[in-house]
N, C-alpha and C positions, 0 to 999 in steps of 0.2 A: 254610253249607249249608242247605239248603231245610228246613222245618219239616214232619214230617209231618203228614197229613190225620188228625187228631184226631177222632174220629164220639162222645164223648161229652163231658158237663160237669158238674161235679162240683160241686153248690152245699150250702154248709153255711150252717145257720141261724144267726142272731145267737144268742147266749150266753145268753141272757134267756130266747128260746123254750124251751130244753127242760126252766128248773126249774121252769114254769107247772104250775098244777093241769090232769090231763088235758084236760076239756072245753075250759080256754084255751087249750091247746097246740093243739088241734084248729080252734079258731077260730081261732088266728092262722095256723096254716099253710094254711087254705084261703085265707084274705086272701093270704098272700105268691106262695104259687101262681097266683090271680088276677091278683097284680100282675106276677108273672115272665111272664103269657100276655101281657099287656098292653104289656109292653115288646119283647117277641117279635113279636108281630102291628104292630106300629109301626116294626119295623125291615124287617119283610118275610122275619121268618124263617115258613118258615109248613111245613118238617119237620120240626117237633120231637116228640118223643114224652116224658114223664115217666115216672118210677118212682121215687114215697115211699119212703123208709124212715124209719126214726126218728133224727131231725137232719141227714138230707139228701136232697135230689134231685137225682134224675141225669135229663140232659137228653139223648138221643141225637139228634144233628142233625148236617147234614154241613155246616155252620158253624159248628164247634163254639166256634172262638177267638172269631169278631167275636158269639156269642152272650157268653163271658167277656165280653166287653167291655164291653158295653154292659148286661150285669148287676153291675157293679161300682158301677152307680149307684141300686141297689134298695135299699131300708131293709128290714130285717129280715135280708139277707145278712151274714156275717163274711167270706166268701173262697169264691171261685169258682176251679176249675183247668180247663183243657181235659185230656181225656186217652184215651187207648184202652181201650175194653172188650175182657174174653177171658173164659174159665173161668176156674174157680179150681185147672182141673191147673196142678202144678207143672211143668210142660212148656210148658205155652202160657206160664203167667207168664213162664216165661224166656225162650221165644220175641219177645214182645212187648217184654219188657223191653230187649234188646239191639236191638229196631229201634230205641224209642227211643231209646238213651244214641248209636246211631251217628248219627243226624241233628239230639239236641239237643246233645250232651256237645263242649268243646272239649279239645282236643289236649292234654297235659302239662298235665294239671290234677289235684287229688284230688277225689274222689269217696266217695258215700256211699251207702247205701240204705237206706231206713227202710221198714216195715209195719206196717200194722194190721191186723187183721181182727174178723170179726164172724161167729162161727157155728161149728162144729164139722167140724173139716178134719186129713187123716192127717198133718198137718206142723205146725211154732209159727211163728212171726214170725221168729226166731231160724232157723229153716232157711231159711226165703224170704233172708232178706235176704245171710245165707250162699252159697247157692246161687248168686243173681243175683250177687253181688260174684265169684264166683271166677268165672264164667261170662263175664263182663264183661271180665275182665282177661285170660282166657286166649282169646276170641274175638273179639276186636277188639286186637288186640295196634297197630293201626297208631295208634291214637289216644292210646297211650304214657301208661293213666292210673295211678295208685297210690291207693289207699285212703287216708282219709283219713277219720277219726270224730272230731278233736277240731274241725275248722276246716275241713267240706270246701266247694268254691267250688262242686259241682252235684252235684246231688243228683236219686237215683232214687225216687219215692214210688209204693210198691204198695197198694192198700187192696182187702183180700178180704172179701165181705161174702156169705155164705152159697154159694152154687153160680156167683158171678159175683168176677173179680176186675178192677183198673181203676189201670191205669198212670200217673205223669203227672212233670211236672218243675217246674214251678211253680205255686206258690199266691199269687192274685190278690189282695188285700185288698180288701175291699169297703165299704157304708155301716157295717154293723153295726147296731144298734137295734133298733129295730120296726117290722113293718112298717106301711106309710102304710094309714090309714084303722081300723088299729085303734081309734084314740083319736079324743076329740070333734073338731071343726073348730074351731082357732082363728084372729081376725082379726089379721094381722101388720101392724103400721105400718112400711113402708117409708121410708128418708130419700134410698135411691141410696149410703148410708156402706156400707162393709162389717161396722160394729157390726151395723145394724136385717139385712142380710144373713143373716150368721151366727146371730142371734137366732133367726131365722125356719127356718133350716135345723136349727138343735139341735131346736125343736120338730116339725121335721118327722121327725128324728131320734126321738124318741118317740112316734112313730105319728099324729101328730094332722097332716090336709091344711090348708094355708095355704090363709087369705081375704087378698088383698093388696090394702093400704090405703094409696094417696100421697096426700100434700099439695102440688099442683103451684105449685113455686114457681122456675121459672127451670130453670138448668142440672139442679137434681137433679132433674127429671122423667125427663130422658133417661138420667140415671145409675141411674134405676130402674126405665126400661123394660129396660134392660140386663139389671138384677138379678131382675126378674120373668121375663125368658127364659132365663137363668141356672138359675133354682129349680124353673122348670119341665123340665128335664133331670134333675132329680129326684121330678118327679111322673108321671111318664107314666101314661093313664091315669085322671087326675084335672083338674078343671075347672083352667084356666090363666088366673083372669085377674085382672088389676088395674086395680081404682077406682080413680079419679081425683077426687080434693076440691079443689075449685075456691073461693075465694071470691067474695064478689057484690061489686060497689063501693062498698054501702053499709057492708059488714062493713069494707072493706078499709080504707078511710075511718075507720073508728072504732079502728081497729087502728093506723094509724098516729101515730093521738094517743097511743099509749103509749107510756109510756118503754120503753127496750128491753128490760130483764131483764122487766119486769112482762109486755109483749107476749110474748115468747116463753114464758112458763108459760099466757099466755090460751089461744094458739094450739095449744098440747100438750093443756092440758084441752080445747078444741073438739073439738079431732081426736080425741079420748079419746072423749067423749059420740055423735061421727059412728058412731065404731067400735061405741060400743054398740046404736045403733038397727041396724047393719049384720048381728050379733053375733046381735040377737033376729030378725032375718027370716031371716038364714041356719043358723038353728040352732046356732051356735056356742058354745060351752061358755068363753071365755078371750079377753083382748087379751093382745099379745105386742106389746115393744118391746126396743130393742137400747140400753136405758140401761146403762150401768155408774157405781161409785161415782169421778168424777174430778172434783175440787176448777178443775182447770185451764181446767174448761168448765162449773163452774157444776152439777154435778151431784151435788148434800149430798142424805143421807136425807130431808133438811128440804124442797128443793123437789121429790122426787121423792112426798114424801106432799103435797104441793099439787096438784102435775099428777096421782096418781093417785084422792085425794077425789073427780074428775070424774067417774071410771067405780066409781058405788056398786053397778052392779049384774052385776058381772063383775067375775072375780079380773084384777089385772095380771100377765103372768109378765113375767118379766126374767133370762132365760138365762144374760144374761153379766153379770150384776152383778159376781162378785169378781174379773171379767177386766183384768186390765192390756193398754196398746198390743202388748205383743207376743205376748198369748195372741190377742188377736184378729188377729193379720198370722198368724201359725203356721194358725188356725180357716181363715182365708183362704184365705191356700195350700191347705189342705187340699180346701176345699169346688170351689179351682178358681176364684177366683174373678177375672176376669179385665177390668171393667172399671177405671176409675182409681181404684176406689173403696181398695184397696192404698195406694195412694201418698199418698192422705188422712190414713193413721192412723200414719205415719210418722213424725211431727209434728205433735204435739197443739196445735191452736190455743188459746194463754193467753189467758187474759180475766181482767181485773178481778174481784174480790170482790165478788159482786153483793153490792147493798143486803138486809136482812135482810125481808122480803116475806112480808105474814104472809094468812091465808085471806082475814082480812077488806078487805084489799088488792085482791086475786084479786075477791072478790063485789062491792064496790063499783063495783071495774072494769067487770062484766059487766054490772049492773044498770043502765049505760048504755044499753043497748043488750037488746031481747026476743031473749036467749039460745037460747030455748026453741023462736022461731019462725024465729029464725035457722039453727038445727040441724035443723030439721026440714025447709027449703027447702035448704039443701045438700045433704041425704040424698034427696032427691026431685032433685037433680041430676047426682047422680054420674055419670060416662062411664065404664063399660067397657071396656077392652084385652083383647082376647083372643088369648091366646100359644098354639103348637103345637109340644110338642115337636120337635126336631130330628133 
């Protein structure tokens, strides 16, 4: 049966927002409101009208669902519903109420009805949901439902909030967190894995916009253009793009003389030190990589303070350090994430027991080579990609 025309949306704030001190609560919600216009105006919704209250806003447009939609990818939302406005008489509620349950509710099923409200009204929660439940049963008798409060399979949600009350039947989960841009910019190193992915989205997750940082080396360039278009469906609204760190022949040259374990920590602290000069021109407060603790790839507390000595002068975060392969497949899924970068982590590639590789190793190495003037013609090289949400 056909869904009705839904005229409003029901968004509540992540969890975090409302136990802020007033003045943050106030900043973060003008920030989420900005970003909710911004994903509005990028889809081409452009009848929307808002009304704050305290922990949520209601968005009256006559797109209501493909507005849910496509705010289910905001930070700082917990759950979006579509749903009907009316008064808060107990007459229209039930009116409303029974249009909905006849065009969402199926046949021989139980049912439930739950209430909130907010403000001072001649009836409790306890009447409304009374009310509607016998109203429902005796007025739609064709849809053959019975009650059902321990395990019902559809459910009627009414929320009355002063002189307005607001129908609906499901609740959408959304990002959760906070919203994007409350927090400094950090620079994210991209590998194209869905580790440095997911890394990058927990931080975005805490309010802070991704700087995206590849080391273009073959296939995973493309696996992170992917992931750069990706993360941007979580940024709308904010700049979308991804550097590109290239080496020069002479670097590459000198790189190839390393043994392998030794070359792959050089090449993390480069890419380290790139991120920091990137870090100070674009204001950034943090580098962000999608390390975790696995013996299998070479990744001991031991070489992760080698690779991160590089960057003295910015903290490293590392999201998913105590994540196991199947916290990050589960993050995955979660974030959506759709190139092959899944089927990477499936199977952790084993490696040998790197040799025990100590700083002074690391510096010898470099000292081949003017580090300093090398990092600084990279950074004067980088390319640009710039993504547009979808």
């Amino acid at each position: 049966m056909r869904k009705p025309g839904f005229d409003t949306v029901i968004v509540r704030f992540g969890g975090e927002i409302g136990i802020k001190a007033e003045w943050t609560r106030r900043l973060y919600e003008r920030r989420l409101l900005s970003n909710i216009k911004a994903v509005l105006r990028h889809n081409f919704i452009d009848d929307a009208k808002f009304i704050r209250t305290f922990g949520r806003i209601y968005i009256k447009t006559t797109k209501a669902e493909k507005t849910a939609k496509k705010l289910r990818r905001v930070f700082g939302i917990s759950s979006v519903s579509p749903a009907f406005e009316t008064t808060s008489d107990i007459n229209d509620i039930v009116d409303v109420s029974l249009k909905t349950a006849k065009t969402e509710f199926k046949k021989d099923r139980g049912f439930a009805v739950h209430c909130r409200r907010v403000g001072k009204h001649s009836y409790t929660s306890q009447d409304v949901c009374r009310t509607v439940g016998k109203e429902t049963l005796t007025r739609l008798p064709e849809l053959k439902l019975h009650v059902d409060l321990t395990n019902p399979k559809q459910q009627l949600n009414i929320e009355v909030r002063e002189k307005k009350a607001y129908i609906f039947t499901d609740t959408i989960k959304a990002a959760g967190g906070l919203p994007l841009g409350t927090q400094s910019k950090t620079v994210c190193l991209l590998k194209g894995d869905a580790k440095s992915i997911a890394a990058c989205w927990m931080t975005m997750k805490r309010g802070s916009p991704p700087i995206m940082l590849h080391l273009k080396d073959g296939r995973s360039f493309q696996r992170s253009k992917r992931a750069a278009e990706e993360l941007t469906e979580w940024a709308t609204g904010f700049p979308a793009i991804l550097r590109i760190v290239e080496y020069d022949t002479r670097l590459q040259r000198f790189l190839n003389k390393q043994p392998a374990d030794l070359r792959r920590l050089v090449c993390k602290r480069l890419l380290l030190r790139v991120a920091q000069n990137i870090a100070e021109k674009e204001h950034a407060e943090a580098l962000v990589t999608g390390d975790t603790l696995d013996s299998n790839q070479n990744k001991t507390p031991h070489t992760l303070r080698i690779e991160n000595e590089a960057a003295r002068n910015y903290p490293v975060l590392t999201p998913l350090l105590g994540f196991d392969t199947e916290d990050v497949k589960k993050l995955a899924q979660q974030i959506n994430v759709k190139t092959t970068t899944t089927r990477r982590i499936t199977k952790p590639r084993k490696t040998k027991p790197a040799p025990h590789i100590t700083i002074q190793d690391i510096k010898q190495a470099e000292n081949e080579i003017n580090m300093d003037e090398t990092i600084t013609n990279i950074t004067k090289s980088i390319q640009p990609i710039i993504f547009k949400a979808q």
